[in-house]
C-alpha positions in Angstrom: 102.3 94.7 117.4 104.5 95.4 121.0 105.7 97.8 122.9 108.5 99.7 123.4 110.6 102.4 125.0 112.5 104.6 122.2 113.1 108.8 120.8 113.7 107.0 117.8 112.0 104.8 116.3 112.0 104.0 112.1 108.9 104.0 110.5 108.8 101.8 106.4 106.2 101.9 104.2 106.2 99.0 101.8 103.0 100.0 99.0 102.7 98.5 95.8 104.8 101.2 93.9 107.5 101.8 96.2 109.2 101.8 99.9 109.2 104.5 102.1 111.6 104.8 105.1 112.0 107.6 107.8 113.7 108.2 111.1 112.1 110.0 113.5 113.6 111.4 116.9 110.9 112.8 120.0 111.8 114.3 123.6 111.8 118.0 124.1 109.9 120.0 121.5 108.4 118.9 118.0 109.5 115.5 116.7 112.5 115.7 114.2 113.0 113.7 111.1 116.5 112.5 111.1 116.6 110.9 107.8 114.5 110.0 105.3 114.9 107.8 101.9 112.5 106.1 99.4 113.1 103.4 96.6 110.3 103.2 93.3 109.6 99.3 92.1 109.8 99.2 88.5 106.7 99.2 86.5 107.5 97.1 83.6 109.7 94.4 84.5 109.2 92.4 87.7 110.5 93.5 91.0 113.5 92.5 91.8 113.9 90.8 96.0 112.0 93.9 98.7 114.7 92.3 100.8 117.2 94.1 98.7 115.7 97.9 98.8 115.5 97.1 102.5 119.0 96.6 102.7 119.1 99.6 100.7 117.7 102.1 101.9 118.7 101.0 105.8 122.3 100.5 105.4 123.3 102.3 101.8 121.2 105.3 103.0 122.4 104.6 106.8 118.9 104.9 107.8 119.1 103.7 111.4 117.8 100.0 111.5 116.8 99.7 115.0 113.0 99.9 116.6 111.5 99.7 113.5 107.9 99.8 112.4 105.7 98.6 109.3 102.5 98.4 108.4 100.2 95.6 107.3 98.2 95.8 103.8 94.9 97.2 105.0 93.6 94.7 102.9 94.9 92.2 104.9 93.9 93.9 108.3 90.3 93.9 110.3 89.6 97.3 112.6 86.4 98.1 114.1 84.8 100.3 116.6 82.7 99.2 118.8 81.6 99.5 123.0 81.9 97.1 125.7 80.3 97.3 129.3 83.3 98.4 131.8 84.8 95.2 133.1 88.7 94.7 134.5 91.6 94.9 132.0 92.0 91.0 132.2 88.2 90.2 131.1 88.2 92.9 128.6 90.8 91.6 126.5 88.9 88.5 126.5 85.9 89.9 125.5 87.7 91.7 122.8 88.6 88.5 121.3 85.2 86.7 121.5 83.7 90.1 119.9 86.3 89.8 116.9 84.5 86.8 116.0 81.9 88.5 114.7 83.9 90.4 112.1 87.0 88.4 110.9 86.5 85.2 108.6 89.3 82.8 110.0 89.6 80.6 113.3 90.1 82.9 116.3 93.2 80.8 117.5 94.4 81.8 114.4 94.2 85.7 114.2 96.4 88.0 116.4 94.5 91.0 118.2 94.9 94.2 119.7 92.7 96.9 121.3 93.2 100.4 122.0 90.2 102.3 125.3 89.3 105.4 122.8 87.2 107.0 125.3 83.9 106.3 128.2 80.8 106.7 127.3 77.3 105.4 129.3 74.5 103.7 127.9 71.4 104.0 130.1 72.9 102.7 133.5 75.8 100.6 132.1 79.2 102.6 131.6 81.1 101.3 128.7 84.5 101.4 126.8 84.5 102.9 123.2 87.2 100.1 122.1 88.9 100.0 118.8 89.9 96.6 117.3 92.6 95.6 114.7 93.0 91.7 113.9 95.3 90.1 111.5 95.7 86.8 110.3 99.0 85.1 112.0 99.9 83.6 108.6 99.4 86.8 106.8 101.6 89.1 109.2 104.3 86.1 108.7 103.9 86.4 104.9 104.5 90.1 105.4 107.3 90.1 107.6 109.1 87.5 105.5 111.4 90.4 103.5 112.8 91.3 106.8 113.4 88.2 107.9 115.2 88.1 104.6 117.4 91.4 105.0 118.1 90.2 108.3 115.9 93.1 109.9 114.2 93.0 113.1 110.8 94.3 113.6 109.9 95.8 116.7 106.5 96.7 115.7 103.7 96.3 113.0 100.6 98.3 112.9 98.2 99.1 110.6 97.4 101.7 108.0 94.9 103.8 109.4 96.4 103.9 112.7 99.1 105.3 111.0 97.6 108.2 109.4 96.2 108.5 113.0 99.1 109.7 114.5 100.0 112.2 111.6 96.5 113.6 112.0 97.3 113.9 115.6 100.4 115.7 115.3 98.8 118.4 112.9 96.7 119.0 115.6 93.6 118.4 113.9 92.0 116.4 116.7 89.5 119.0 117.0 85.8 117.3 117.7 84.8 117.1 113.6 84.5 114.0 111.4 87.3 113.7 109.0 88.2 111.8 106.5 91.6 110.7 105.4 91.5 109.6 101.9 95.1 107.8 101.0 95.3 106.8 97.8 99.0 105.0 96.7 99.6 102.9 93.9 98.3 99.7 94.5 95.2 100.2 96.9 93.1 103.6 98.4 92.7 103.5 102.1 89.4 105.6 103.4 89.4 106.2 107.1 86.9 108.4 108.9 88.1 110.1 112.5 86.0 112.2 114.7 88.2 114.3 116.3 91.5 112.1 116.9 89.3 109.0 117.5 89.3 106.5 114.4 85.6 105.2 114.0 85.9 103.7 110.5 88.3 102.1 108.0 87.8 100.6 104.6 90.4 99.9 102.2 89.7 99.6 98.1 91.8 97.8 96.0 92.1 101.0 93.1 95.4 103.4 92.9 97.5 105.0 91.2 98.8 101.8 89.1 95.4 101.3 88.5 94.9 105.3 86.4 98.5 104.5 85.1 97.1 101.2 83.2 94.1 103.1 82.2 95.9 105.8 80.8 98.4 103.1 78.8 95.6 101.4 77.5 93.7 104.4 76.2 97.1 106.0 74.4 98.6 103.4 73.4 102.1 103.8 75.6 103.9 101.7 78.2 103.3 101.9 81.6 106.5 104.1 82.3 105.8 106.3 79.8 101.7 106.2 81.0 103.2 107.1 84.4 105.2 110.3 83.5 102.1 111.4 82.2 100.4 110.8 84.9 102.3 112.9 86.7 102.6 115.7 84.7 98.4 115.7 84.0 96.7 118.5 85.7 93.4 116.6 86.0 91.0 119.0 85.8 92.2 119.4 81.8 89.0 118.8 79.2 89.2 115.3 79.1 87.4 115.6 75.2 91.0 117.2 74.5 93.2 114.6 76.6 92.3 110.9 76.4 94.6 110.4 79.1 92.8 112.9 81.4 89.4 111.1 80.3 91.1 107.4 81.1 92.2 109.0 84.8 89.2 110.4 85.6 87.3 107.6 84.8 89.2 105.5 88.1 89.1 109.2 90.3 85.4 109.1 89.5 85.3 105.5 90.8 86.5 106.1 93.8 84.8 109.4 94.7 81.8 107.2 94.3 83.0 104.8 97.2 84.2 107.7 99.5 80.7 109.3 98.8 79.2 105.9 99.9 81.6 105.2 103.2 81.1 108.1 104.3 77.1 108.2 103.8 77.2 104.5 105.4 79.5 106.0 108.0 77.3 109.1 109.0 74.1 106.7 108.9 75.8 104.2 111.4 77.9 106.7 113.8 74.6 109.2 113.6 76.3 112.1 112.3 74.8 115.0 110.1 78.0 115.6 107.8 81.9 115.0 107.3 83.3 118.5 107.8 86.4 117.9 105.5 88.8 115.8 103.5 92.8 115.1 103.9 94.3 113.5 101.0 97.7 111.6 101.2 99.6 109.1 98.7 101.1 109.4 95.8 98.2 110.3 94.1 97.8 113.1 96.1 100.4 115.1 94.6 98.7 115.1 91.0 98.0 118.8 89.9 94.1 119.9 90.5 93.1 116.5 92.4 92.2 119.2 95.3 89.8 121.0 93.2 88.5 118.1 91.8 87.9 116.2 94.8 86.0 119.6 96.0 83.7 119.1 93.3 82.3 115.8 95.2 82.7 115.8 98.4 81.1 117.8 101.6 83.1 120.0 103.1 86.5 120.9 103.0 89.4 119.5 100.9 93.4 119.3 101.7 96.4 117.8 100.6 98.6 116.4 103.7 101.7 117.7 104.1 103.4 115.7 107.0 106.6 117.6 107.5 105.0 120.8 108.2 104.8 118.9 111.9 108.3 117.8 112.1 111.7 119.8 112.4 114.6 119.0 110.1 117.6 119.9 108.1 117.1 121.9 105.3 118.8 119.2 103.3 116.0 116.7 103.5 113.4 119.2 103.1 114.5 120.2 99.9 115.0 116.5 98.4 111.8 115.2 100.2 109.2 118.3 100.7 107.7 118.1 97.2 106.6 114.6 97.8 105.9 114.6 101.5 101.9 113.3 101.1 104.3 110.1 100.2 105.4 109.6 103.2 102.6 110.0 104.9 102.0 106.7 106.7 105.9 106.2 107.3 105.7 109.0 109.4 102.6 108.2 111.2 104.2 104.6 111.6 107.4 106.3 113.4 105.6 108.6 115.9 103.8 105.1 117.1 104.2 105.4 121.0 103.8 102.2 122.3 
């Protein structure tokens, strides 16, 4: 996590499933994706070095390789909202970090964290600061840095998930003052982060995706995993699962994890005080799975959409056509490129 001064920045997505990478210029009018490129692990055999897609996609797609930013595994992340009294910028960061005690499980000395002021509010005579916390373990960030360490790589920044998604819900302009949540669901984990208007208030990751349906679907059918996963993807979910056992074995993890948004955001509007969650934005690669909008709409409050990330960005046509039917993808790489400081 630093600062710096750039119009372009690149933005890489490692998930479980694959890499993402864009390049992102801003100044003038909308932001403008330069470039774009992504690389799929294999399912069935074991990866080969992330060092090497790096490489890749950086210098074989000649994807700019300067003021980059990643994200950490939300998994591997702490963020919380909560208020402190108004106090001067020094003491506040220190209170910050004595408050992060109370939510991360490792020594303090050990953990690196930053703040962001979301907004003033006053509680009775005291005026506060709405702060919002993210905390990492110093080891883990190391572990997760190690590839570009490997591929020679320089990281200017690392941020996390949710924050992210933050900045692609911010550019869509849907900051309006609503709760929201953003339900990203890639292959290896589902990230459910609740916004009222652009403020983040709550974050919760879940260790269920994509990979998770594609195993189900093998073990029900009897087929590999690559040949589970092209069925996957051709699915439309919302199929008679009596007539498709794969539908049935798919649904069964999409049920699962309708039931843990259903009870985040119950716990969330319980906590914050809020009547309802006016609508739904799903991202990931599960995302793009055909009737996942109308099936989500079946269980949750309010509105459902699918993300679609470029519609905020300018580019050629070229990288539209290759990328466009897969933008919810790319999702947090985006979100990671528009960071501003």
């Amino acid at each position: 996590m630093g600062l710096f001064g750039s119009k372009e920045i690149t933005g890489i997505d490692i998930g479980a499933g694959s890499i993402k990478v864009v390049r992102i210029a801003r100044g003038g009018g909308r932001p403008k994706l330069l470039s774009a490129g992504i690389v799929e692990f294999p399912l069935e055999q074991e990866k080969e070095a992330v060092s090497t897609d790096l490489h890749f996609l950086l210098h074989e797609k000649k994807i700019d390789g300067k003021n980059i930013v990643t994200q950490m595994p939300g998994k591997d992340i702490t963020i919380r909202s909560f208020s402190l009294p108004k106090m001067p910028l020094k003491e506040l960061r220190e209170a910050v970090r004595w408050e992060a005690k109370r939510h991360i499980s490792y020594p303090l000395d050990a953990a690196i964290i930053e703040y962001l002021i979301t907004g003033e509010k006053r509680e009775g005579m005291i005026d506060k600061y709405e702060i919002l916390m993210v905390a990492a373990e110093r080891r883990a960030v190391v572990e997760h840095l190690a590839p570009f360490a490997e591929a020679k790589i320089k990281v200017s920044a690392v941020d996390g998930n949710a924050l992210a998604l933050r900045n692609v819900y911010h550019l869509l302009e849907k900051t309006v003052d609503v709760n929201t949540v953003i339900v990203d669901i890639g292959a290896g984990k589902t990230e459910i982060d609740i916004f009222k208007g652009g403020a983040l208030r709550f974050s919760r990751t879940l260790e269920t995706g994509g990979l998770d349906m594609t195993r189900a679907i093998s073990a029900e059918m009897g087929l590999g995993l690559k040949e589970a996963e092209e069925r996957k993807r051709a699915m439309d979910v919302l199929a008679p699962p009596d007539d498709n056992k794969g539908v049935a074995a798919a649904r069964t993890i999409l049920d699962g994890l309708l039931l843990e948004i259903r009870r985040s955001v119950e716990y969330y509007k319980t906590t914050f005080r809020e009547k309802k969650v006016e609508g739904a934005l799903l991202t990931g690669g599960v995302s793009l799975m055909k009737g996942i909008k109308e099936y989500f709409i079946q269980s949750l409050e309010g509105t459902v959409e699918i993300d679609q990330p470029f519609e905020g960005l300018s580019m050629r046509k070229n990288i539209l056509e290759e990328f466009g039917p897969i933008a919810p993808r790319f999702s947090a790489a985006i979100g990671l490129a528009l960071r501003k400081a």
